[in-house]
Each structure stands twice: as structure tokens, then as C-alpha cells.
C-alpha positions in Angstrom: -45.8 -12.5 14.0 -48.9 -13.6 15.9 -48.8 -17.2 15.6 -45.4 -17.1 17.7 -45.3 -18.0 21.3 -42.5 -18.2 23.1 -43.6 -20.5 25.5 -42.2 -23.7 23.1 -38.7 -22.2 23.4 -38.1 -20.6 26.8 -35.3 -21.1 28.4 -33.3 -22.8 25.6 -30.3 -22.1 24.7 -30.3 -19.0 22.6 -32.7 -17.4 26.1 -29.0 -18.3 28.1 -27.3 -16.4 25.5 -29.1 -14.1 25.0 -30.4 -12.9 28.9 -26.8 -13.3 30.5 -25.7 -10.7 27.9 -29.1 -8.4 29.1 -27.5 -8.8 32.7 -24.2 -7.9 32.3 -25.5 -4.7 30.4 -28.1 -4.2 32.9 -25.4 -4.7 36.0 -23.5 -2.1 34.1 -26.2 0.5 34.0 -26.3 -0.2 37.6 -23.2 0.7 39.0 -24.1 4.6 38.2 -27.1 6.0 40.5 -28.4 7.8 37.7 -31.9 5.6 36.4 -32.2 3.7 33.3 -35.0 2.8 30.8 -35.6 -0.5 29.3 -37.2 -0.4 26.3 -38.2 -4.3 24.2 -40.2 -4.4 21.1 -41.3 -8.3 21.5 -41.7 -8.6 25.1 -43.4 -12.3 25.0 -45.2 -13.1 28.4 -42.1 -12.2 30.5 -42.5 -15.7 32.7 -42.9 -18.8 31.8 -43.9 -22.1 33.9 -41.7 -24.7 32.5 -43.9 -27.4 33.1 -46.7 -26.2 30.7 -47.6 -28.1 27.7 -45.7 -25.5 25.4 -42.2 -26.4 27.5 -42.8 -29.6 27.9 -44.0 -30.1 24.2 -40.8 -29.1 23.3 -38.7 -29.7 26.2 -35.9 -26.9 24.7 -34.9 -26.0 28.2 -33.3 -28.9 29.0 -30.6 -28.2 26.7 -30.2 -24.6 28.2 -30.9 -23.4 31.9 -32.1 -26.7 33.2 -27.9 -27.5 32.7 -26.6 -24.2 34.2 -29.6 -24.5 37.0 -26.9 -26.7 39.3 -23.6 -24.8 38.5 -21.8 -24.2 41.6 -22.7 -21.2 43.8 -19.0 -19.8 42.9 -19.8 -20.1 39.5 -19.1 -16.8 37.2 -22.6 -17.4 35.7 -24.2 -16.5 38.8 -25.1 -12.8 38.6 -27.1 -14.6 35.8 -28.4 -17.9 37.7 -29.6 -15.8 40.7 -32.2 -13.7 38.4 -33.7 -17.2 37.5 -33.5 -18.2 41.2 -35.6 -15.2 42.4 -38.8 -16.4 40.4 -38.1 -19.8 41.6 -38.2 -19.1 45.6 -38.8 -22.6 46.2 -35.5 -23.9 45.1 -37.0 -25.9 42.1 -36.7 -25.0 38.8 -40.1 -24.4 37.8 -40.3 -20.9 36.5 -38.1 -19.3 33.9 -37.8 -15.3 33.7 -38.1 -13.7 30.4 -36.1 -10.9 29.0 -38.9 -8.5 31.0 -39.0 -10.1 34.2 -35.0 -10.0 34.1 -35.2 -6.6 33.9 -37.5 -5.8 36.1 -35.8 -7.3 38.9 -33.0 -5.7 38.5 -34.5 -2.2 38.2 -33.9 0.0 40.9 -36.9 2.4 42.0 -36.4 5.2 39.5 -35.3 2.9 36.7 -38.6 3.1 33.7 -39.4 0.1 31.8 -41.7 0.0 28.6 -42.8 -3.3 27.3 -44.4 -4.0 23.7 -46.4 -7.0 22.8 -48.9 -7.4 20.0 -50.1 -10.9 20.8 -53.5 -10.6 22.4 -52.7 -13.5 24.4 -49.4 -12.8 25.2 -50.2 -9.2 26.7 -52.5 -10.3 28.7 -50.1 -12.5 30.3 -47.6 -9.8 30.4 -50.4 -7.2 31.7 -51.2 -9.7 34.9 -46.8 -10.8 35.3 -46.5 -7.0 36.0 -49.6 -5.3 37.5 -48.7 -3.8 40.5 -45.8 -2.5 39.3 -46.1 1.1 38.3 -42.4 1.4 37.1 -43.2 -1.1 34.2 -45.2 0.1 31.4 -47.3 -2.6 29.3 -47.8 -1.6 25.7 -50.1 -3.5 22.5 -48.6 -2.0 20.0 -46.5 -3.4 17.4 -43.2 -3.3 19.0 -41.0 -1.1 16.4 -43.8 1.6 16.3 -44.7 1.6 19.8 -40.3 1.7 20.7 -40.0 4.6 18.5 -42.8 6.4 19.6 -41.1 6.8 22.7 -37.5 7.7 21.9 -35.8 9.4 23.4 -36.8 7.9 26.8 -36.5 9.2 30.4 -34.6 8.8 31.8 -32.4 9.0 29.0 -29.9 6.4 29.5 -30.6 2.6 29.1 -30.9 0.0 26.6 -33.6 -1.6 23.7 -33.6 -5.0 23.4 -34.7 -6.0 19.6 -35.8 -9.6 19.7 -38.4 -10.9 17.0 -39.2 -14.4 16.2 -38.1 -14.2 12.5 -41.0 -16.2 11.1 -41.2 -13.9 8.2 -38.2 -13.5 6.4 -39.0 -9.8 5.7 -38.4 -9.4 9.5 -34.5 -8.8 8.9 -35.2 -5.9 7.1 -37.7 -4.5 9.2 -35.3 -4.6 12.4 -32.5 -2.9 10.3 -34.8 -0.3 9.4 -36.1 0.5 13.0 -32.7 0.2 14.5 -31.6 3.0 11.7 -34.5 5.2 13.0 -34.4 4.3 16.4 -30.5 5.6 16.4 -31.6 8.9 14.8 -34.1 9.7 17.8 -31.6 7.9 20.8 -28.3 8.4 19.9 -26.8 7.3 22.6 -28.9 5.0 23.6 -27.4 0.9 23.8 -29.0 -1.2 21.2 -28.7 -5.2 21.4 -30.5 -7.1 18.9 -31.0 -11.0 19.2 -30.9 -13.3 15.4 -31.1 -16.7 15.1 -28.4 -18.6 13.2 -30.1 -20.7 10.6 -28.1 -22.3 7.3 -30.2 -19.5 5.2 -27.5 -16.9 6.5 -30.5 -14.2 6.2 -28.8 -12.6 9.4 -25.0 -11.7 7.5 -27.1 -9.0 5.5 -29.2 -7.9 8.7 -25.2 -7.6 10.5 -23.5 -6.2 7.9 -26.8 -3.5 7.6 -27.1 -2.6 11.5 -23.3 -2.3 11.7 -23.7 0.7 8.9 -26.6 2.2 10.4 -24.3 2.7 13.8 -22.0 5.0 11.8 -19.2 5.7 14.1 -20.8 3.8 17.2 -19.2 0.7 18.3 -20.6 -2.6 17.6 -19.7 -5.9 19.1 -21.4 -9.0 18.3 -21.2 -12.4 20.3 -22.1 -15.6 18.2 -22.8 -18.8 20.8 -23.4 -21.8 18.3 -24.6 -25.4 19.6 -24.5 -28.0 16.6 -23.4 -27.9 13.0 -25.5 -26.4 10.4 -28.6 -28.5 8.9 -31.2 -27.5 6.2 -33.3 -26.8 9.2 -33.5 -25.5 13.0 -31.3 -22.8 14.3 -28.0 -24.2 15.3 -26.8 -21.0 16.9 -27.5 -17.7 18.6 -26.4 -14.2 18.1 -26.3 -10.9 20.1 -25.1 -7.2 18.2 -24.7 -4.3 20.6 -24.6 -1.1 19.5 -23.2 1.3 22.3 -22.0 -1.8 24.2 -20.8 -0.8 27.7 -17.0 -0.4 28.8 -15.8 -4.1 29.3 -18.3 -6.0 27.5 -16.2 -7.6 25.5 -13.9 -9.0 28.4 -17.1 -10.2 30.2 -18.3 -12.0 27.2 -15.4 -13.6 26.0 -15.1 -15.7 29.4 -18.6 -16.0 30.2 -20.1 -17.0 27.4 -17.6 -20.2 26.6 -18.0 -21.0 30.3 -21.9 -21.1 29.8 -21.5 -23.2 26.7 -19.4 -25.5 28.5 -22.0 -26.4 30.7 -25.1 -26.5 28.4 -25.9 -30.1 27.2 -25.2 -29.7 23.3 -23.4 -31.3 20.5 -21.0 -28.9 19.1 -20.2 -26.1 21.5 -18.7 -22.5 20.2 -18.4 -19.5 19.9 -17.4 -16.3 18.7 -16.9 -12.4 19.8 -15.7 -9.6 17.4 -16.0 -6.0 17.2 -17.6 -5.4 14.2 -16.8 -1.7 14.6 -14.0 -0.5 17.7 -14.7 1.9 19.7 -13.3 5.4 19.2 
């Protein structure tokens, strides 16, 4: 969707979400020496100044990291917190990292990252957020091609991050369908795919299709939710993983209710399930 820019929304609270699961996945991959590729199919601008006229317009981050941004130092969040400190040196929060700068700093030297963005202005943010950086790979392309084009990666362990706006309702499909495909060429590959809880319940059939397309694969989705329902807005955020890594699901169930404790909503919760077990 071209007309989206996810300058209005960064870190809100569905970014929180959504980027301290990416770190706890990533700080898995870590703890092997072998390198990882990252692979997204809406990459954004990968950093955002949150006092630009989109964030401030908006003011969504207020709600989200600008909450967490004083937790205390000892606070189980910070593995998370300290990737957002490192693009704000100063000690301000200024800056917020997007799903691609979060990966990127926590790459190691051999670790390969491949970023897709379509938006013509988005990429060339992206393009200029990474230059210098011959480990990261900038890509306009639409993002599901461009992803698939590429599987399998190497190195051939890592994760995709799936994370479209959702403007157009036909998106749902069309991330069920790539994710299908995308499993076929990467088996083994960790798939994590962001939706937006809105009243319409659009994402039920999306979850209910990616968990068949994963066949025997485990599948654990975490639901953090932030007000009741209404006809409109999203009142919630969810993250499936396919392939989740050993422990997930023990990291999630503490963090995530810890980070929602702290975020300045109206109707905290949240849920973790394994939609499939693993074997």
C-alpha cells in the first residue's frame, strides 16, 4: 500500500509488541556462532525522528515506548530498551528504531540482512539509514515477491518478519498465500507475522489459514490488546511465529504482561497460545 507511512504510528504500542518479540528471536539466533539472515517484506524507513510532524501529528508513541523509555535499568524489558537507547546516544528519546534498524544492530559481522520497501519515499530513506553497511541489502520490490525470490537464504538460518499495513482488506490473503509459498522454499526457516486487531476480525481467517499452511510446524501466537473493541482503530496487536525458537513462549508470557503494565493504556491484556505444539 503506497499511501502508508509508518511515520504516523512509530513507536506505538503494537511497534513495543511487536519489536521486543523480534529481539528475543533475534537474541536466540545469537547465542549459536553460526550467521543468520533477516529477511522483511515491508521494511518502512527503518528510523524514525519522533519529533517529525508524522509523530507528532499523531503523537502514538506516547502510549508505547515514550512509557517503557524510563523503566528501571533492572527492568526485564531491557534487552529491548537498550536497542532503542543505541539510536538515541544522547540519552533523549528522540529517535525510534524500526524493525530494520533493530536488526541490524544486533547482527553480528556475518549475519545477512535483506530489506524490501516499495514506497519510493520510504526506500530512499531506508537506502541513506543503511548505506555503508554492506551486510544489509536494500531492495524496491514489492516485499512478498522480492522475499521469495530469495528463499532459501544464506546463510540459511534466520527469520522473515511479515508486517503490512493492512489498508486493503485483500492483504490478509495475500500474506497467507506468501507465507504458504515462502514455507515450501525455507522450510525451516522462523516466520513471524504482525496483524492488527480491529472489531472486523479479518485476522481469525488469516490465523486460522497460516496455522494450516505450517503443517506439522509449531505455531505460537501472542495477542497484546490495549482498550476494548470500537467500530474503529485497532485495539490490539498480534504476533504468529512459525518455527518459534526453544523458550519463546516462557519469554513471552512474562514479558509481554510486564511491558503492558507499563504502557499508558486503558484496558491492558493479553494472550499467548500455541496454536500448534511442538513435536
Amino acid at each position: 500500500m503506497l499511501s502508508y507511512q509508518h511515520g504516523f504510528h512509530a513507536g506505538n504500542f503494537a511497534d513495543v509488541h511487536k519489536h521486543l518479540v523480534l529481539t528475543l528471536i533475534l537474541q536466540s539466533l545469537n547465542r549459536k556462532s553460526k550467521p543468520w539472515s533477516y529477511l522483511e517484506t515491508h521494511s518502512g524507513r527503518g528510523l524514525y525522528e519522533l519529533d517529525s510532524e508524522q509523530a507528532l501529528k499523531t503523537e502514538e508513541f506516547q502510549q508505547g515506548i515514550a512509557a517503557l523509555w524510563t523503566a528501571d535499568p533492572g527492568s526485564k524489558l531491557a534487552f529491548y530498551l537498550e536497542q532503542v537507547r543505541a539510536v538515541n546516544p544522547h540519552g533523549n528519546l528522540d529517535c525510534y528504531p524500526g524493525s530494520p534498524k533493530i536488526a541490524a544492530l544486533m547482527a553480528r559481522e556475518n549475519d545477512q540482512l535483506h530489506l524490501m520497501e516499495l514506497h519510493p519515499q520510504e526506500v530512499g530513506y531506508l537506502k541513506r539509514n543503511f548505506r555503508n553497511q554492506p551486510q544489509v541489502g536494500v531492495h524496491q520490490r514489492d516485499g512478498y515477491e522480492g522475499v521469495l525470490s530469495l528463499l532459501p537464504p544464506k546463510p540459511n538460518r534466520g527469520v522473515v518478519l511479515v508486517d503490512p499495513s493492512y489498508e486493503v482488506k485483500s492483504e490478509y490473503q495475500q500474506v497467507s498465500q506468501f507465507v504458504r509459498k515462502a514455507l515450501a522454499l525455507w522450510p525451516n526457516g522462523c516466520f513471524v507475522v504482525w496483524y492488527p486487531l480491529l472489531q472486523a476480525d479479518r485476522w481469525k481467517s488469516m490465523v486460522k489459514q497460516l496455522t494450516d499452511a505450517a503443517g506439522d510446524r509449531a505455531v505460537l501466537d501472542s495477542q497484546m490488546t490495549v482498550s476494548k473493541p470500537e467500530e474503529r482503530g485497532m485495539y490490539g496487536s498480534g504476533m504468529l511465529i512459525i518455527n518459534p525458537p526453544w523458550q519463546l513462549d516462557r519469554q513471552l508470557a512474562e514479558l509481554v504482561p510486564e511491558a503492558l503494565g507499563q504502557l499508558q493504556v486503558s484496558d491492558p491484556d493479553s494472550a499467548l497460545s500455541w496454536l500448534r505444539e511442538p513435536a
